[in-house]
C-alpha positions in Angstrom: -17.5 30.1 -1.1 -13.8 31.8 -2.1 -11.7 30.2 0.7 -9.7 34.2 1.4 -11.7 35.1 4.2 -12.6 32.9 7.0 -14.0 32.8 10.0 -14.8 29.7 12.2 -17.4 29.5 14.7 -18.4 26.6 17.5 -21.6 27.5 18.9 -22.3 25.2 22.1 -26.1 24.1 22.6 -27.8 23.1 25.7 -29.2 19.9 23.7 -27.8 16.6 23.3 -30.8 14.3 22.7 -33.1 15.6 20.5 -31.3 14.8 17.1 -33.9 16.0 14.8 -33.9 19.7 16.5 -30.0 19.5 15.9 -30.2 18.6 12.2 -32.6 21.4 12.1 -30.2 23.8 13.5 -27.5 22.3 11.1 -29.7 23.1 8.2 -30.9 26.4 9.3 -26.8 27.4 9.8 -26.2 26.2 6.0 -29.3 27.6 4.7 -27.1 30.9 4.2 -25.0 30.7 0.8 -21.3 30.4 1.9 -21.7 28.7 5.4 -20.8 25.2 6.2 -21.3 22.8 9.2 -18.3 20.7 9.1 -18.6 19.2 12.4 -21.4 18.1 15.1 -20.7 15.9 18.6 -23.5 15.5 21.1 -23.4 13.8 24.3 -26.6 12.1 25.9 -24.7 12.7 29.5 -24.2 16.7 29.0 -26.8 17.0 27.6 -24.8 19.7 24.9 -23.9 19.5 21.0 -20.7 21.7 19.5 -21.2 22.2 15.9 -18.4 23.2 13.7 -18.8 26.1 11.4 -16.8 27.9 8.6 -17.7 30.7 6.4 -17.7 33.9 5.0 -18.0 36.8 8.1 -21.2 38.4 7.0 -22.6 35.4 6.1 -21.6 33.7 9.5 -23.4 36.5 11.5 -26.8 35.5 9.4 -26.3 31.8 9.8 -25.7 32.4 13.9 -28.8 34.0 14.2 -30.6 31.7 12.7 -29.2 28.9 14.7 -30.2 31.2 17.8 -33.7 31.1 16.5 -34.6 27.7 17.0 -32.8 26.9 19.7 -34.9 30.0 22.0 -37.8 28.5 20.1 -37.2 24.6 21.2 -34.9 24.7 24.0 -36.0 25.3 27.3 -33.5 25.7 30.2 -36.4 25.7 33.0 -36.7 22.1 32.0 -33.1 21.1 31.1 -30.8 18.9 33.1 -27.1 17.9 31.7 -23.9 17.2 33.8 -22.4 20.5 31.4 -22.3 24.1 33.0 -24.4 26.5 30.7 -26.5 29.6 31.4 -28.2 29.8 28.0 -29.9 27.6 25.4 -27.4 29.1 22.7 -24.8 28.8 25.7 -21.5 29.7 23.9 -20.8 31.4 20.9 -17.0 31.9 19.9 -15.7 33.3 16.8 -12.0 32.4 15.5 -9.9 33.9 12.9 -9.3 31.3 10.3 -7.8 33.0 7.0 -7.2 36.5 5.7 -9.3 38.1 8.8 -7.8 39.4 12.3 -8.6 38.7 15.8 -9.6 42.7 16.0 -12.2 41.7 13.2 -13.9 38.7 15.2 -14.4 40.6 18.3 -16.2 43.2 16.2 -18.2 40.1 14.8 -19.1 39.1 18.4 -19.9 42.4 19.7 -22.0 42.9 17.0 -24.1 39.3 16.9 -24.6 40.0 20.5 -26.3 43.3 20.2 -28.1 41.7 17.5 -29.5 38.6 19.4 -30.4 40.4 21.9 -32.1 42.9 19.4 -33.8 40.0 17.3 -34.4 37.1 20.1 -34.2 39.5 23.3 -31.3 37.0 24.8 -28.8 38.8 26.6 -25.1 38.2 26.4 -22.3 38.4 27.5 -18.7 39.3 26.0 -15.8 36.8 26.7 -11.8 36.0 25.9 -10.7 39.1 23.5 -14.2 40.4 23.2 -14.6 40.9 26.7 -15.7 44.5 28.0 -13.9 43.8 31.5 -10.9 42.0 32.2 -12.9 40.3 35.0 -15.2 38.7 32.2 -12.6 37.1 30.0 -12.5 33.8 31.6 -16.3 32.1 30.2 -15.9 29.9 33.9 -16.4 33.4 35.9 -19.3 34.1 33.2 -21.2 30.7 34.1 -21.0 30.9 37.6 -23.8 28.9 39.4 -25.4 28.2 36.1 -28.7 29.4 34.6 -30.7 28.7 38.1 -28.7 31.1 40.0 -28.1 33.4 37.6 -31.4 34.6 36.7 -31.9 35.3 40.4 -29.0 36.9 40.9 -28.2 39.7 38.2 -32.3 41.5 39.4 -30.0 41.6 42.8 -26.2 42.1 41.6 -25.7 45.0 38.7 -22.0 43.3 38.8 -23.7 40.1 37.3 -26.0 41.8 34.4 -25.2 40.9 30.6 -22.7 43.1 29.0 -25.6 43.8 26.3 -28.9 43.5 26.6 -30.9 42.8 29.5 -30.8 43.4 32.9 -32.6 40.0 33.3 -32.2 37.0 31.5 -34.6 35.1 29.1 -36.8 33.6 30.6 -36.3 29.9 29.0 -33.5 31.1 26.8 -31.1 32.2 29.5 -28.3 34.4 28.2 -25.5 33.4 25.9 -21.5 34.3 26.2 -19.9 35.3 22.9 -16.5 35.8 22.4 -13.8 35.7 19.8 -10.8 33.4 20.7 -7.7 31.3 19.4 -7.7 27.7 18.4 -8.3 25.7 21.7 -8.6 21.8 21.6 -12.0 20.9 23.3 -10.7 17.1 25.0 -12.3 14.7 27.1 -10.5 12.3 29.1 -12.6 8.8 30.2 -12.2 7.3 33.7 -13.4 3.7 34.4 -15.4 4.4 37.6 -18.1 5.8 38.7 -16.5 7.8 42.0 -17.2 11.0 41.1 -14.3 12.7 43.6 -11.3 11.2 41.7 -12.3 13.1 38.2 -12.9 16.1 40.4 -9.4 15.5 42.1 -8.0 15.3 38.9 -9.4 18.4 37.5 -8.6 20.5 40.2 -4.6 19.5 39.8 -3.8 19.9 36.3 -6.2 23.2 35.4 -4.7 26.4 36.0 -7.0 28.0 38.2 -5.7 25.6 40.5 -2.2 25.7 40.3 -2.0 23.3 37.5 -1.1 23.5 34.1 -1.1 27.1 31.9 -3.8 27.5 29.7 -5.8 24.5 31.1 -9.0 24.5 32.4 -10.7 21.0 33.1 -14.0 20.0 35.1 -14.2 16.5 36.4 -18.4 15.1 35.5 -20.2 11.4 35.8 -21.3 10.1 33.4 -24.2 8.4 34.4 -25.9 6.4 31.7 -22.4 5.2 31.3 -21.8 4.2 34.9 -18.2 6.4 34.3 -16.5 10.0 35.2 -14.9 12.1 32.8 -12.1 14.8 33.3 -13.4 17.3 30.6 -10.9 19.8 29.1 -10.2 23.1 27.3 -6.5 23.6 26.5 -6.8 27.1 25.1 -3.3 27.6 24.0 -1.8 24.2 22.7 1.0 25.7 21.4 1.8 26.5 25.0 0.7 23.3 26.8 0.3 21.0 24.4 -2.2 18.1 25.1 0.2 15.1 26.1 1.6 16.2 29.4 -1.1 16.8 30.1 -2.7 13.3 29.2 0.2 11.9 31.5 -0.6 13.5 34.4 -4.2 12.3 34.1 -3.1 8.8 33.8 -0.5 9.0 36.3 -2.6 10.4 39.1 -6.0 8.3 37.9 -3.8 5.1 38.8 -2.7 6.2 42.3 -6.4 6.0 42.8 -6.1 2.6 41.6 -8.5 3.9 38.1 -8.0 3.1 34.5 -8.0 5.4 32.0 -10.3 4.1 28.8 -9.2 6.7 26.5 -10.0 10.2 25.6 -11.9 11.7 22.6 -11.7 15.4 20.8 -14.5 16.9 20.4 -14.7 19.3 17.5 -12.2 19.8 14.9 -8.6 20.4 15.8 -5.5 22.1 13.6 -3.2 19.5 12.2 -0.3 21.8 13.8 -2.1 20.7 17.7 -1.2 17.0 16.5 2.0 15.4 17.3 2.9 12.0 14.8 1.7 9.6 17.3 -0.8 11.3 19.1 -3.8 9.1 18.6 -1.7 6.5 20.6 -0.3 8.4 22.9 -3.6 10.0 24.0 -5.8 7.1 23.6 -7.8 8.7 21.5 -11.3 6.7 20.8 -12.9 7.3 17.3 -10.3 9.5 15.7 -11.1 10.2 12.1 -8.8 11.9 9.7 -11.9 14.5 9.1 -11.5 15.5 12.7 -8.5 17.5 11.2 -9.8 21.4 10.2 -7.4 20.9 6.9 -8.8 17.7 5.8 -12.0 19.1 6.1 -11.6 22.8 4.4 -9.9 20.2 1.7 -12.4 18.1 1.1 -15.3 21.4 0.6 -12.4 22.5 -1.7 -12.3 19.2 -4.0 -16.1 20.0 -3.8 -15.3 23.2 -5.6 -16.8 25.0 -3.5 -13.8 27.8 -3.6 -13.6 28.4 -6.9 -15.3 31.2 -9.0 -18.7 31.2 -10.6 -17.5 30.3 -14.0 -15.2 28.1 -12.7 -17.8 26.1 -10.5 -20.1 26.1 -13.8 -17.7 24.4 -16.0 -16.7 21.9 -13.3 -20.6 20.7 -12.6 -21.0 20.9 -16.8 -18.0 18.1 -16.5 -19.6 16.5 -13.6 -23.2 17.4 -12.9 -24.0 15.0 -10.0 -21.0 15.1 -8.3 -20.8 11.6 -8.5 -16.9 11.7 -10.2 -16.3 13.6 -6.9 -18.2 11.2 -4.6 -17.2 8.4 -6.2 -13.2 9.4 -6.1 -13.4 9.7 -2.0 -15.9 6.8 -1.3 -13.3 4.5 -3.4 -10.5 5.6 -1.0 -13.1 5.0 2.3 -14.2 1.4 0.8 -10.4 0.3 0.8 -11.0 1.0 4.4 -13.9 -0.7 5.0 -12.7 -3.9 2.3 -9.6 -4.3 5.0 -12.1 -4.5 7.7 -14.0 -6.8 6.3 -10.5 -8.8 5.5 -10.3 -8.6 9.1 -13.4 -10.0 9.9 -12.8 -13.0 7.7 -9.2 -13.7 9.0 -11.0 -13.9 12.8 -13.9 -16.4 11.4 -11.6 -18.4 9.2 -9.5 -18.6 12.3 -12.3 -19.5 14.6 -13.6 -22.3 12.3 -10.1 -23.6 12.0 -10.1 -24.7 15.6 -13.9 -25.6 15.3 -14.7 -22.5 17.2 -12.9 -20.8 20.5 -14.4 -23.7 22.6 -12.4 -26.5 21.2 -15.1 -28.2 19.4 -17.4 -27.9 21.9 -18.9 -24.9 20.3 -22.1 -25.3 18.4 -21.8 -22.1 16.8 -21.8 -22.2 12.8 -18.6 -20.7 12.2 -18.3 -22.5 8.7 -21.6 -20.6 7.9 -20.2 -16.9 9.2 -16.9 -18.2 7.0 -19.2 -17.9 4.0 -20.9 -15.1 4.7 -17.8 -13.2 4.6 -17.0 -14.4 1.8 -20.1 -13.1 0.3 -19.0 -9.9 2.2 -15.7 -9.6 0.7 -17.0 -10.2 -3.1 -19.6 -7.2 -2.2 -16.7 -5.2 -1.3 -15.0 -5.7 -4.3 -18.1 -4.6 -6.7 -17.9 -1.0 -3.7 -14.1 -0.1 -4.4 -15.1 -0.2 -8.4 -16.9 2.7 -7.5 -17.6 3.8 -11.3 -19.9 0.9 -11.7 -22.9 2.7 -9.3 -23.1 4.9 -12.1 -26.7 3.8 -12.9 -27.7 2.7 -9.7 -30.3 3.7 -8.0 -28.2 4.7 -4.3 -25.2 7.3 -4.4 -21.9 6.0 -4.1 -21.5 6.4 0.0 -25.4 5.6 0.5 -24.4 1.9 -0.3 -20.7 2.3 1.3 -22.8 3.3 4.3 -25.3 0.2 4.1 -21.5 -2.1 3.2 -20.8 -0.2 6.4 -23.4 -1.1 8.6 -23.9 -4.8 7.7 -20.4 -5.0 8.5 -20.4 -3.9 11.9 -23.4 -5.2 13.1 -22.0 -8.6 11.9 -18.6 -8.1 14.0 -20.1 -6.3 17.2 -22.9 -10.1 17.4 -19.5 -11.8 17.2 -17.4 -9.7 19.1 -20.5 -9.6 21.7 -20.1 -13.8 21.8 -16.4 -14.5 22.1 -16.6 -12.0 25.1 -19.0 -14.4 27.1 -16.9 -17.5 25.7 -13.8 -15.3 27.0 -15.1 -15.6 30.7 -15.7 -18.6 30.4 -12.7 -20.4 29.6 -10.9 -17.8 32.1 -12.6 -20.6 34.8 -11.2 -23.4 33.0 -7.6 -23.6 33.7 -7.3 -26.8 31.1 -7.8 -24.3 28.2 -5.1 -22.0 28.1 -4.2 -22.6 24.3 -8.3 -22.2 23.3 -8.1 -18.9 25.1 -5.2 -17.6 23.3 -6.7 -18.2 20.7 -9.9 -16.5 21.4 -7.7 -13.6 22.5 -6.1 -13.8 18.6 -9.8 -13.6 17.4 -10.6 -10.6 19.3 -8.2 -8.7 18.6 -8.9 -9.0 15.0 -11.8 -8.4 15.4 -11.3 -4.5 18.0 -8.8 -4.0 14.8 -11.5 -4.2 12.0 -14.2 -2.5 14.1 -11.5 0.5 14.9 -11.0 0.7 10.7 -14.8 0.9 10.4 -15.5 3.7 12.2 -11.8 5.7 10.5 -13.8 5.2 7.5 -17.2 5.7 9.1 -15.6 9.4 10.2 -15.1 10.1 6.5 -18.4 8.7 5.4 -20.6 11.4 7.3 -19.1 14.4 5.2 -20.5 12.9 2.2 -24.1 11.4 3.4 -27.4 13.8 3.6 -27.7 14.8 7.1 -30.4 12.4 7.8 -28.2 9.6 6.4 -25.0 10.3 8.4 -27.1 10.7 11.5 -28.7 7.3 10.8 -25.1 5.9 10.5 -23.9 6.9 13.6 -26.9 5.8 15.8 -26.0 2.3 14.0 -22.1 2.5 14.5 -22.6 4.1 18.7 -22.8 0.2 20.0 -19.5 -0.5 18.5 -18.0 2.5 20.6 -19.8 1.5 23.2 -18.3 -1.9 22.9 -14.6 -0.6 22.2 -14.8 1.0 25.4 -15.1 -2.3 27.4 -12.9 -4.2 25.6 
């Protein structure tokens, strides 16, 4: 791919559970020469995925209809339930100017894959933001309306509903899908620690604009059931113009006159480095930040993969390195530093531990002088990873046995992480040992600290895995989120 002319798309599917029909769609998308899927995030409670595309334009037309192919094929609204708004099982399809093409150019490309869904898949659609055919159709909100289940009913009723192409009904399973061609907008959820509904709905209704509330805001509160939480989920579609921590403020401010805390927030695509301010992954709370979550970091990193130079170019390079293991082995030595200081982390919290005879005093039976050694064993592992050139002749790629380092690693600190917050409670009902439980406090944190490293390093990790791999990676690393977010 010659990285002149780019275009970016985030298509939004109305699946968030079936991983192996979303690695499907991920391979389908990069099956065409020229497109790749930098980014995926799924949630279990909407019930949704948003992928992360770049690529040539003509290219990204072919690889959005194939995407649209198997998701008609496999997705079936009549039988979908997710907390997320949608009216189609390709539900959103946005296309964004990235480099050396114009806004004029995208909504062309969005007029024209929605004739051509409807002509190939018979799904109807619907033209949104700058590709809109009516200014009343420009906000997607107006567009989803009741959802799926009213819509269907309603447009054989209301010619003012009907899709701006194809049609007049929707498909039957498939629904209808609303394509568009937009600016950079920063996709954002905000996490609330209760399970009251009306305060995330509260919340959204002040800060989003339709409301009164902030310009270029619009925000939805949701549950989160299988979580027991809410969520106050977010578009800011013009960060330049509301940028995201006022915005954040306001969310905490209000959440605690309700007497709620705020866990933290999470981004949910890629974002522009330009949307970031210097401390924002403090200020905002943000939960599993990589650096890949940056768009330049990851149009970088498919550059060092030369994927934007010339034929000739590309030839010589793979004559130089034919595996791609100099490549690979370059970035997984910079992610292994990472996941070396975790484990450095790891074996300051056990040493520290086994220095007191364990967070109960000496009470403790738990072999802390064994976990001491283990990380030991860890560390020298570690060591042999950062060498990186030495996998040469092994049998695993470089980041296949970063990932395994990876793994080991956390499922070793989320067991003991897990324990000390048991122990925790129960010292808080023993007033006598104050100085144990500061130092189970000092333990803990050292150990949040080392798990937040592993999944930094984790983030970079999943560019350079097979798809099956990285997916298998983050199903192990989701209890340490899950654990993060009570601690």
């Amino acid at each position: 791919m010659v990285l002149e002319r780019l275009v970016e798309c985030v298509p939004n599917f109305s699946e968030g559970r079936d991983a192996e029909l979303l690695r499907s769609i991920a391979s389908a998308i990069q099956s065409v020469p020229g497109v790749y899927v930098l980014d995926e995030e799924r949630d279990e409670d909407h019930n949704r995925a948003v992928m992360t595309v770049v690529g040539e334009p003509t290219a990204m037309l072919e690889a959005m209809l194939n995407a649209a192919a198997l998701a008609v094929e496999r997705i079936d609204l009549t039988r979908h339930q997710g907390v997320h708004p949608r009216i189609g099982a390709l539900d959103v399809l946005p296309f964004i100017p990235l480099s050396g093409i114009s806004m004029a150019e995208c909504v062309q490309l969005a007029r024209e894959a929605a004739q051509r869904l409807w002509e190939r898949h018979q799904v109807p659609c619907y033209l949104y933001e700058a590709a809109a055919a009516t200014a009343e159709r420009r906000n997607l909100e107006t567009i989803r309306k009741g959802q799926f289940e009213h819509l269907r009913l309603a447009v054989e009723d209301d010619p003012s509903l009907r899709p701006d192409v194809g049609g007049p009904g929707l498909h039957p399973t498939a629904g209808a899908t609303a394509v568009g061609a937009r600016k950079f907008l920063i996709a954002w959820n905000v996490w609330l620690r209760t399970d009251d509904l009306s305060v995330a709905q509260r919340i959204a209704k002040l800060i989003r604009q339709s409301s009164g509330g902030f310009p270029f805001v619009k925000a939805l509160g949701l549950p989160l059931p299988r979580r027991g939480l809410t969520q106050v989920s977010l578009n800011l579609t013009d960060f330049e113009e509301t940028p995201p921590q006022p915005v954040f403020d306001t969310i905490v401010r209000e959440a605690a006159k309700h007497k709620v805390e705020v866990i933290g927030s999470e981004l949910i695509g890629l974002v522009p480095h330009r949307a970031l301010e210097v401390n924002f992954r403090e200020s905002l709370q943000l939960m599993d930040f990589r650096q890949a979550s940056i768009l330049e970091n990851r149009l970088d990193a498919l550059r060092q993969g030369h994927s934007h130079l010339q034929p000739a170019q590309a030839q010589a390079l793979r004559r130089e390195d034919p595996t791609g293991l100099v490549r690979e082995t370059r970035v997984v030595a910079k992610l292994a530093a990472q996941v070396q200081r975790a484990g450095e982390l790891l074996a300051e919290a056990v040493a520290l531990a086994e220095s007191r005879e364990g967070p109960s005093g000496g009470t403790d039976d738990f072999d802390w002088r064994g976990e001491a050694l283990e990380c030991q064993r860890f560390l020298e592992q570690m060591q042999e990873c950062g060498e990186g050139p030495g996998w040469a002749g092994t049998a695993t790629g470089p980041a296949q046995r970063l990932a395994g380092e990876t793994a080991m690693l956390a499922e070793k600190a989320v067991s003991l992480l897990t324990r000390l917050a048991g122990e925790r409670n129960r010292l808080l009902e023993d007033a006598a040992a104050q100085d144990v439980m500061a130092l189970t406090s000092t333990v803990r944190h050292l150990l949040s600290a080392g798990l937040h490293l592993l999944l930094l390093a984790a983030g970079g990790l999943f560019a350079e895995l097979p798809m099956s791999e990285a997916e298998a990676l983050r199903e192990k690393l989701r209890p340490i989120r899950q654990l993060l977010q009570t601690h």
